[in-house]
LOLUM-831239 format. One record per residue (C-alpha): x, z, y; residue number from 0. Coordinates in Angstrom, 1 decimal, padded with zeros to 4 digits. Layout:
N
xx: X | zz: Z | yy: Y | k: NUM
...
//
This chain:
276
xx: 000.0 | zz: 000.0 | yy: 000.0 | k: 0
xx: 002.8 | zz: 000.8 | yy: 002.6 | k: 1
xx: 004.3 | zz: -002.8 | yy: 001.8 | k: 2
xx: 001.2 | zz: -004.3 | yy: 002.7 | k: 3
xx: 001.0 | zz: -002.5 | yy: 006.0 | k: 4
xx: 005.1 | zz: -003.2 | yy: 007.1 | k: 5
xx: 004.5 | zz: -007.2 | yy: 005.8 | k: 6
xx: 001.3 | zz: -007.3 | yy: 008.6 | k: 7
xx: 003.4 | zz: -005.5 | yy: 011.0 | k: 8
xx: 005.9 | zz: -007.6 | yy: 010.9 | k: 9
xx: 003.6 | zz: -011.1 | yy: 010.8 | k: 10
xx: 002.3 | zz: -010.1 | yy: 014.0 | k: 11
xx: 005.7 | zz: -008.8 | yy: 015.6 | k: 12
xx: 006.6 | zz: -012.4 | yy: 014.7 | k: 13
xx: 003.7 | zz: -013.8 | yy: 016.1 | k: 14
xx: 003.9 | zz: -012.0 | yy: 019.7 | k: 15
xx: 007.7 | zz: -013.0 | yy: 019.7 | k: 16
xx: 006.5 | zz: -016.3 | yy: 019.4 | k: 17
xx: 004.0 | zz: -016.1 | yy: 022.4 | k: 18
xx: 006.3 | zz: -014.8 | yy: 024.5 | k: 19
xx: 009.0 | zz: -017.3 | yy: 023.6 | k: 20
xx: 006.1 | zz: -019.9 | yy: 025.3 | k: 21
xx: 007.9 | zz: -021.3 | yy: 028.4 | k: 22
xx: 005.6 | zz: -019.7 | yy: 031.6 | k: 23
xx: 005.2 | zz: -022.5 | yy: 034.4 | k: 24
xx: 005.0 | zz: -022.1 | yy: 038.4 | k: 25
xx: 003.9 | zz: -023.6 | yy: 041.1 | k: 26
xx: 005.9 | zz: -025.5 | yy: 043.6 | k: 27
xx: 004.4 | zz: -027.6 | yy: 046.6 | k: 28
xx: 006.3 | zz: -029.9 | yy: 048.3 | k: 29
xx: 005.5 | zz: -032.2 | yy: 051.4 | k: 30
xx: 006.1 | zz: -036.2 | yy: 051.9 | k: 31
xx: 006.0 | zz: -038.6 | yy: 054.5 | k: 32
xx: 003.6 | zz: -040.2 | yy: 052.8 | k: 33
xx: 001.7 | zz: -037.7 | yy: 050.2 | k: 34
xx: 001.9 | zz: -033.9 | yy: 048.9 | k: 35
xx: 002.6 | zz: -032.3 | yy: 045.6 | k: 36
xx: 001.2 | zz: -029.7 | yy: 043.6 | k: 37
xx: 003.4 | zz: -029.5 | yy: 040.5 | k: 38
xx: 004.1 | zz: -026.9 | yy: 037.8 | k: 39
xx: 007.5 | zz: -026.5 | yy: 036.4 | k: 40
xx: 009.3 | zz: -024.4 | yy: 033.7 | k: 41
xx: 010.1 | zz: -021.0 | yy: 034.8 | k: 42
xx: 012.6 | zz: -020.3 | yy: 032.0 | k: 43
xx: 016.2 | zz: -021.8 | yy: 032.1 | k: 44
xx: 016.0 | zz: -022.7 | yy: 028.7 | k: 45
xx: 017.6 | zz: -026.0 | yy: 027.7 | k: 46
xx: 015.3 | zz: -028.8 | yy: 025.6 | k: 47
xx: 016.8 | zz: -031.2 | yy: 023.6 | k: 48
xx: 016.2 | zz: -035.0 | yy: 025.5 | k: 49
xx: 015.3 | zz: -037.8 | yy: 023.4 | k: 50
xx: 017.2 | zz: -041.3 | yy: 025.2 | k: 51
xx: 014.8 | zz: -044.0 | yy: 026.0 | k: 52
xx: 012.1 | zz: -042.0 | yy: 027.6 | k: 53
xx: 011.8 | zz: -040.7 | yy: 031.0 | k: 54
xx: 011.4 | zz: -037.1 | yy: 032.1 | k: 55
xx: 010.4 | zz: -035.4 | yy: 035.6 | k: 56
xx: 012.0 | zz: -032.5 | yy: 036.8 | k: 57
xx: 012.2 | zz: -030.4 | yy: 039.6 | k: 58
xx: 015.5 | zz: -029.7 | yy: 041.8 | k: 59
xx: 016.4 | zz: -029.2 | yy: 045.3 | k: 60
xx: 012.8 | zz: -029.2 | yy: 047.0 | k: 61
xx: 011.9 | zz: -032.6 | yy: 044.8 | k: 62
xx: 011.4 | zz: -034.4 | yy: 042.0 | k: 63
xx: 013.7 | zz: -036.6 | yy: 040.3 | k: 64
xx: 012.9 | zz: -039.3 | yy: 037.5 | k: 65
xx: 015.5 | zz: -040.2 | yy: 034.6 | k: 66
xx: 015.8 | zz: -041.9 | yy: 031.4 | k: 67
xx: 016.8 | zz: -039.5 | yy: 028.6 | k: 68
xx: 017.9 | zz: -036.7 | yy: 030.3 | k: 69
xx: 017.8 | zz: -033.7 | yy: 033.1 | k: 70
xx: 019.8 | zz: -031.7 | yy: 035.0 | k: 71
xx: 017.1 | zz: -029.4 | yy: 036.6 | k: 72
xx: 013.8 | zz: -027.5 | yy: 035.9 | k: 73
xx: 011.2 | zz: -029.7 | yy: 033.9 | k: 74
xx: 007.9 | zz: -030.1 | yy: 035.4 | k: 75
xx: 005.5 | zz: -028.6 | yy: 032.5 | k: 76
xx: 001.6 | zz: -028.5 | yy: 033.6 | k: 77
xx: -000.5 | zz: -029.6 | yy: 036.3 | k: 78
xx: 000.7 | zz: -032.0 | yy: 038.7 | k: 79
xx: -001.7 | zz: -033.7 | yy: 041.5 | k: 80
xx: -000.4 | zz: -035.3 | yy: 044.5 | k: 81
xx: -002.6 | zz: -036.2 | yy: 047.8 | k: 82
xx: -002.5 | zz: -038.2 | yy: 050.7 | k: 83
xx: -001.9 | zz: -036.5 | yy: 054.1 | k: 84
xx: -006.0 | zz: -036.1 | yy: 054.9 | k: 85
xx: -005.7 | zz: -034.3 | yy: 051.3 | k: 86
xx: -007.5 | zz: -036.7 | yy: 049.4 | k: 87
xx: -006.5 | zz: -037.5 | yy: 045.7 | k: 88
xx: -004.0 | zz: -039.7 | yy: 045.2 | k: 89
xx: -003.0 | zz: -039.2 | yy: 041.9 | k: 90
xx: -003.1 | zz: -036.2 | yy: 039.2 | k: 91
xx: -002.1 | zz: -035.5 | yy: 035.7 | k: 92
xx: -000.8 | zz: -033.6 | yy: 033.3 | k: 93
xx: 003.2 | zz: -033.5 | yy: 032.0 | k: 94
xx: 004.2 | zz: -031.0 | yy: 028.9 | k: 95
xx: 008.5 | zz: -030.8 | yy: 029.1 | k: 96
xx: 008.7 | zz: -033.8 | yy: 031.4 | k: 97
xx: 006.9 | zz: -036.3 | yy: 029.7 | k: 98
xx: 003.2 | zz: -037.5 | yy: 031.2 | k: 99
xx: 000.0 | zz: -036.8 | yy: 028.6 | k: 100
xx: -003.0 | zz: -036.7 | yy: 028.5 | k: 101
xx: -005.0 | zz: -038.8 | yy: 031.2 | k: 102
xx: -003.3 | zz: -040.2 | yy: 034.2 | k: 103
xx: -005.9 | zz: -041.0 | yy: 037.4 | k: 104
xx: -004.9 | zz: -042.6 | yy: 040.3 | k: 105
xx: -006.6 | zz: -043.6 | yy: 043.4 | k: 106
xx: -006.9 | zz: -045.5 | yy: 046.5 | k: 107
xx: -006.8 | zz: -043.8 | yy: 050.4 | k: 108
xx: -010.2 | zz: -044.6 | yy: 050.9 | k: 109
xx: -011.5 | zz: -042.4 | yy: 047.9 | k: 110
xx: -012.1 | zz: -045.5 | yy: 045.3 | k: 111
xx: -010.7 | zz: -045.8 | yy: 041.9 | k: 112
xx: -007.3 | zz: -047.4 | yy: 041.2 | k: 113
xx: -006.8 | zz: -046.9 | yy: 037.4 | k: 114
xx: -006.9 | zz: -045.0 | yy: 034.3 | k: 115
xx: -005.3 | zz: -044.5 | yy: 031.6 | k: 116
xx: -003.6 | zz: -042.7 | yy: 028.5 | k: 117
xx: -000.4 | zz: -041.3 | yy: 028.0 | k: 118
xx: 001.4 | zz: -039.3 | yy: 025.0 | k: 119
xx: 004.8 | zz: -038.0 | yy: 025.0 | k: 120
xx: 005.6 | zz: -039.8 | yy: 027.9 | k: 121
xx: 004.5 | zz: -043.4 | yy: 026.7 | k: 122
xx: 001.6 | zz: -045.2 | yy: 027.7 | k: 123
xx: -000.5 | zz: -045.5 | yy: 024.3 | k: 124
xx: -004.1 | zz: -045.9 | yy: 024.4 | k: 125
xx: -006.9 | zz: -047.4 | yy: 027.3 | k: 126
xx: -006.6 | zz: -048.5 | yy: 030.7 | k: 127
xx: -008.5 | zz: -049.6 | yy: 033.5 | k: 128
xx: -007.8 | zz: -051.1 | yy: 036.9 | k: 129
xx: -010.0 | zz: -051.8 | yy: 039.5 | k: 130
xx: -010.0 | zz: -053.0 | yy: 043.4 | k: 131
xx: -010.8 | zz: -051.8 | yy: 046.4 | k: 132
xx: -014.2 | zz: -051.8 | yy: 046.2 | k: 133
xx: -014.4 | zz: -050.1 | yy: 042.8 | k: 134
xx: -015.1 | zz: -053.2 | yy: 040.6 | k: 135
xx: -013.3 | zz: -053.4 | yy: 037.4 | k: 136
xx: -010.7 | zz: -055.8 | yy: 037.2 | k: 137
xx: -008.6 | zz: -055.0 | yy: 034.2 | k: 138
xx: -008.6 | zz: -053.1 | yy: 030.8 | k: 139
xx: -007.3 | zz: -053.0 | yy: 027.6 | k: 140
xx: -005.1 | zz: -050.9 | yy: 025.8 | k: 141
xx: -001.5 | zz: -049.9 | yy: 025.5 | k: 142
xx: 000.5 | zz: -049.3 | yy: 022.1 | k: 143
xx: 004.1 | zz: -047.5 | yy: 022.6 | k: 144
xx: 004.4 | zz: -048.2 | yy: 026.4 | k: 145
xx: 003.3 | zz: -051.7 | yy: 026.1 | k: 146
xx: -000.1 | zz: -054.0 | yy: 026.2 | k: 147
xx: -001.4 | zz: -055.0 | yy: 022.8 | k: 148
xx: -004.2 | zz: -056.0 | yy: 021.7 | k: 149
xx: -007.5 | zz: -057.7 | yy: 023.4 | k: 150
xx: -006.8 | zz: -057.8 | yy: 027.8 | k: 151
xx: -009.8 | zz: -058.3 | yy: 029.7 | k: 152
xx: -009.4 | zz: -059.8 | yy: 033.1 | k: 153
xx: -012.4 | zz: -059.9 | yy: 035.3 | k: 154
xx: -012.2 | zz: -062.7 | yy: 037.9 | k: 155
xx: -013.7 | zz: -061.9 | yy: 041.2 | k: 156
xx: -016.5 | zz: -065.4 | yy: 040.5 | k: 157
xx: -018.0 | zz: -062.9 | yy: 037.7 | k: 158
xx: -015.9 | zz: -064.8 | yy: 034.9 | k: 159
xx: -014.1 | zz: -063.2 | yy: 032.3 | k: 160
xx: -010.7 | zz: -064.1 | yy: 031.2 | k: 161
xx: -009.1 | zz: -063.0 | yy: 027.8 | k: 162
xx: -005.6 | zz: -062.8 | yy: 026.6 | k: 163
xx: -004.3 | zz: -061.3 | yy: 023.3 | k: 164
xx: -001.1 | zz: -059.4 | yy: 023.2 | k: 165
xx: 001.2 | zz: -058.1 | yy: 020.9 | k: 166
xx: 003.6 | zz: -055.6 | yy: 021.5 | k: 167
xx: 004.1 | zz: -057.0 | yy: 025.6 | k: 168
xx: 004.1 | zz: -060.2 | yy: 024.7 | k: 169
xx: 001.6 | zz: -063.0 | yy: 024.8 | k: 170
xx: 000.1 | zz: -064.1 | yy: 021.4 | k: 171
xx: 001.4 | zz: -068.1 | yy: 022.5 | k: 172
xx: 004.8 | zz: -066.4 | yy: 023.4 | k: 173
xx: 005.3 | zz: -065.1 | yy: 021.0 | k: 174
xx: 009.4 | zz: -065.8 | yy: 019.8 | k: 175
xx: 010.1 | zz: -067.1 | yy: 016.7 | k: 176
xx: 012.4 | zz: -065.6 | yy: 014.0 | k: 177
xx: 016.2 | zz: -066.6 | yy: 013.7 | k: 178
xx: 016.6 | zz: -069.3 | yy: 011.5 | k: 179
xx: 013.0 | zz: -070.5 | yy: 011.7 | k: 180
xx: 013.2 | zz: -072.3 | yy: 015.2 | k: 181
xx: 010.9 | zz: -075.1 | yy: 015.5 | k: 182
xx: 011.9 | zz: -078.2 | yy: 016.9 | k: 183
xx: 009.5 | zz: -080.1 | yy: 019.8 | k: 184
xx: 009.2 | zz: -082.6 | yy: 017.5 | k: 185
xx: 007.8 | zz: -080.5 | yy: 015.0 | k: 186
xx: 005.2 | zz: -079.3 | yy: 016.7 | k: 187
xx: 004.1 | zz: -082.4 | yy: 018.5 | k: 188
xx: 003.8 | zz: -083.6 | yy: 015.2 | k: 189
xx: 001.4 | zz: -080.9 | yy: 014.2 | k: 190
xx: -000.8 | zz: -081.1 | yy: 017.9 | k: 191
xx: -001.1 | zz: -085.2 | yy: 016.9 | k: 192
xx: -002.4 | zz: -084.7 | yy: 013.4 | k: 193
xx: -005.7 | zz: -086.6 | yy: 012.8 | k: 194
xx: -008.2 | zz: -086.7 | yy: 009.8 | k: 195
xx: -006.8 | zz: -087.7 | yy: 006.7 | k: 196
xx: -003.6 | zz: -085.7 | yy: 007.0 | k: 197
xx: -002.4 | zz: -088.7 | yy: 009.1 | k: 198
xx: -000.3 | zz: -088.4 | yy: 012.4 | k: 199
xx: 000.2 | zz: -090.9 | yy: 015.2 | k: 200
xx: 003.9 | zz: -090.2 | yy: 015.0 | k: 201
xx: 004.0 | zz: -091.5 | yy: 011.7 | k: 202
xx: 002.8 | zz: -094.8 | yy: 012.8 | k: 203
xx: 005.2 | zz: -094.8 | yy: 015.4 | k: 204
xx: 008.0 | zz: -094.5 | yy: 013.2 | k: 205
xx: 006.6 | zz: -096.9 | yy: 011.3 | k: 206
xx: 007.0 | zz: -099.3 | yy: 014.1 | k: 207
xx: 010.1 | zz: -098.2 | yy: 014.7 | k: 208
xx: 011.5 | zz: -098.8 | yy: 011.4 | k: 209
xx: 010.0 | zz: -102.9 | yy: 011.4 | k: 210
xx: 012.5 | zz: -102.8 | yy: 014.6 | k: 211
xx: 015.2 | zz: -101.3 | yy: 013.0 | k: 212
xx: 015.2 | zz: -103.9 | yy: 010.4 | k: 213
xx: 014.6 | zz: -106.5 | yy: 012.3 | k: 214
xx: 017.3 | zz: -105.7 | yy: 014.5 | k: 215
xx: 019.6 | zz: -105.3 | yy: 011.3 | k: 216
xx: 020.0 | zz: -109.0 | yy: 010.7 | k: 217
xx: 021.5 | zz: -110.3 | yy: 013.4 | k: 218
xx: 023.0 | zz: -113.0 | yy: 010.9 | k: 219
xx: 019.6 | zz: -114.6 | yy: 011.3 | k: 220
xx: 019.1 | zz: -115.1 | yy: 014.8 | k: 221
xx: 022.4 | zz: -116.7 | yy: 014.7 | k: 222
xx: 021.5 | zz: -119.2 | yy: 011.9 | k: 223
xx: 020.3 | zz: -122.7 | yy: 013.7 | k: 224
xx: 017.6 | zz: -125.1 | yy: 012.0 | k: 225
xx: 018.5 | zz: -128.5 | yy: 011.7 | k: 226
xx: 015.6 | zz: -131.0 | yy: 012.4 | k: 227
xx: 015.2 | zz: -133.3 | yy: 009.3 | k: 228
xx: 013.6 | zz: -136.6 | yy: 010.1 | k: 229
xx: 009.5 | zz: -137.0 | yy: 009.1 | k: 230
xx: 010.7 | zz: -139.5 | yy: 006.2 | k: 231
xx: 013.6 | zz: -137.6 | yy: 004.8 | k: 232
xx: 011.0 | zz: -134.3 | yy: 004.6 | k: 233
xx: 008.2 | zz: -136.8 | yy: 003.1 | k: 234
xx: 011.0 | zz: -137.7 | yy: 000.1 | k: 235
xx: 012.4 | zz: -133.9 | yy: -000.2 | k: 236
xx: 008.6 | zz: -132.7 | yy: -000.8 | k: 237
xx: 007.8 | zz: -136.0 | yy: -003.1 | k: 238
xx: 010.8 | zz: -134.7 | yy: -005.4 | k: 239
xx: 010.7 | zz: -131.1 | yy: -005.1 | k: 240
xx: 006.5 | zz: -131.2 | yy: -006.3 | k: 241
xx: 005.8 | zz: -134.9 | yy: -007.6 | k: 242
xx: 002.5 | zz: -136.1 | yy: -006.1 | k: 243
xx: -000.5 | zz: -136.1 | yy: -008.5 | k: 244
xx: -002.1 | zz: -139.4 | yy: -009.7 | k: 245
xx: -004.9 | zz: -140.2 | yy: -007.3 | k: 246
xx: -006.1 | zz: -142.9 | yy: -009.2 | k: 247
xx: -009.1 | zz: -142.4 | yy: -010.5 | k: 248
xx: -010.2 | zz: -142.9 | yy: -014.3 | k: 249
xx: -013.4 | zz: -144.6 | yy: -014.7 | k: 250
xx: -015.6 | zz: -142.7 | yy: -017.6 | k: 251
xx: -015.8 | zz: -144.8 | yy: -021.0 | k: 252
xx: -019.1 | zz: -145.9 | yy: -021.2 | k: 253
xx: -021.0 | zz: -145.9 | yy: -025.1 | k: 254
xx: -020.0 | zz: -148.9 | yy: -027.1 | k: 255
xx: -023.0 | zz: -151.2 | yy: -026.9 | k: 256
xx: -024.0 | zz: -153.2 | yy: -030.1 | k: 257
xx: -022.7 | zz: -156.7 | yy: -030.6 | k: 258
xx: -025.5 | zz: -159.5 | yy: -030.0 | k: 259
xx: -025.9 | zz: -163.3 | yy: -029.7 | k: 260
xx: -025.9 | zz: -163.7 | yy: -025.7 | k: 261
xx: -022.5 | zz: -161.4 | yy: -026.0 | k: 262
xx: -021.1 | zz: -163.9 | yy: -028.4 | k: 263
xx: -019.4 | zz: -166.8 | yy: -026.8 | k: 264
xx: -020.8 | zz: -170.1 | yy: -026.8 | k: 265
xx: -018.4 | zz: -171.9 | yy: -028.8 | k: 266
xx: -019.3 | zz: -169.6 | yy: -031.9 | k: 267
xx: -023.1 | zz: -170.2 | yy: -031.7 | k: 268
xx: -024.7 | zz: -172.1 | yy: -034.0 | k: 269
xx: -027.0 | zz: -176.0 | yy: -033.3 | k: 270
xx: -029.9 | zz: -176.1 | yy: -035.3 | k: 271
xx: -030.7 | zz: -180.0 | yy: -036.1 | k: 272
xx: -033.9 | zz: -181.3 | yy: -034.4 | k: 273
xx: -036.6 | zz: -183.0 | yy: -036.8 | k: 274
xx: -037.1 | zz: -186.7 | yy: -036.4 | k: 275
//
């Protein structure tokens, strides 16, 4: 029983060393030409690990400095809004050991609007949305580690829509192709002109092309001269080369018609003696 009792004593001595060890933030205010700042910042000196390739706020010397994987001050951890000099919002937020969360606001001098979006550990990642002016949406989409991806909606101020798909900052068409696998103009001209029946106007280019090509690979040819034959000699090459056919025409045998006395001739016919 009384090394049930010291094991919770001690789980909850661990636990309130643990919330003390939280860092405790304060307030600092700070005034700019053009804007004020409410920030909160680490109290404790205690030193935090960066990570290189993302950018941290921290507070030093009555400001607030930005840099890229690193720090050499007190880390703004909390709140932070800023305002314009008639103290209306210009922006406000949220930052937890430097880096931006949660969602980001920011807005115009006359009170309207100017965007929205998400951000985690520092990184954009998540919705946004811009608009003008007059508070009309002119942009959103969404934002995958610190870059646009996915479906972006651009609203035109006619009432039009216009749509472009990204993927990871880049446009879908713009994509860059992998090393090795480089596609030559040709190539994909060649796949813009194909045609029904698998079929490609290049094709029948090059097919033109080639009759040229062989054409022009002959030049023996051109250089070759015809001699002109006189008409007779030509008539006598072609009579001996393919001997002309008989034109005469053979009359049909007609049936043999039996012998009689007119057909005989005259000499051969007999006198018959006339009575006296």
């Amino acid at each position: 029983m009384l090394l049930i009792q010291y094991g919770v004593l001690c789980a909850l001595a661990g636990y309130a060393q643990k919330e003390i060890e939280i860092p405790v933030s304060h307030r600092v205010v700070m005034n700019f030409q053009e804007y004020i700042v409410y920030a909160d910042i680490l109290a404790s000196e205690r030193k935090f690990k960066p990570k290189s390739g993302k950018y941290y706020f921290w507070y030093n010397a009555n400001d607030i400095k930005r840099t890229r994987g690193g720090y050499d001050g007190k880390l703004l951890h909390g709140s932070y809004t800023e305002f314009f000099p008639d103290k209306n919002l210009r922006q406000k937020g949220m930052f937890r050991y430097g880096l931006k969360k949660g969602v980001w606001k920011t807005w115009y001098h006359s009170g309207e609007l100017e965007s929205v979006m998400r951000w985690k550990k520092g990184e954009k990642k998540g919705w946004f949305k811009y608009y003008d002016e007059t508070g009309r949406l002119v942009k959103q989409g969404k934002h995958k580690d610190d870059l646009m991806h996915g479906k972006i909606d651009t609203f035109l101020s006619d009432g039009s829509r216009e749509r472009l798909i990204y993927v990871n900052g880049l446009r879908k068409e713009e994509k860059s192709a992998k090393p090795g696998k480089k596609k030559s103009p040709d190539a994909d001209s060649n796949e813009k002109d194909k045609t029904a029946g698998g079929k490609t106007k290049n094709k029948k280019e090059g097919n033109k092309k080639k009759e040229v090509v062989e054409t022009e690979v002959k030049p023996d040819e051109k250089l070759k001269k015809k001699t002109k034959v006189p008409v007779g000699e030509k008539s006598q090459k072609v009579s001996k080369e393919k001997p002309q056919p008989d034109t005469s025409e053979k009359k049909p045998e007609g049936k043999k018609k039996k012998a009689t006395d007119r057909d005989q001739p005259k000499s051969d016919q007999k006198t018959i003696p006339q009575g006296d």
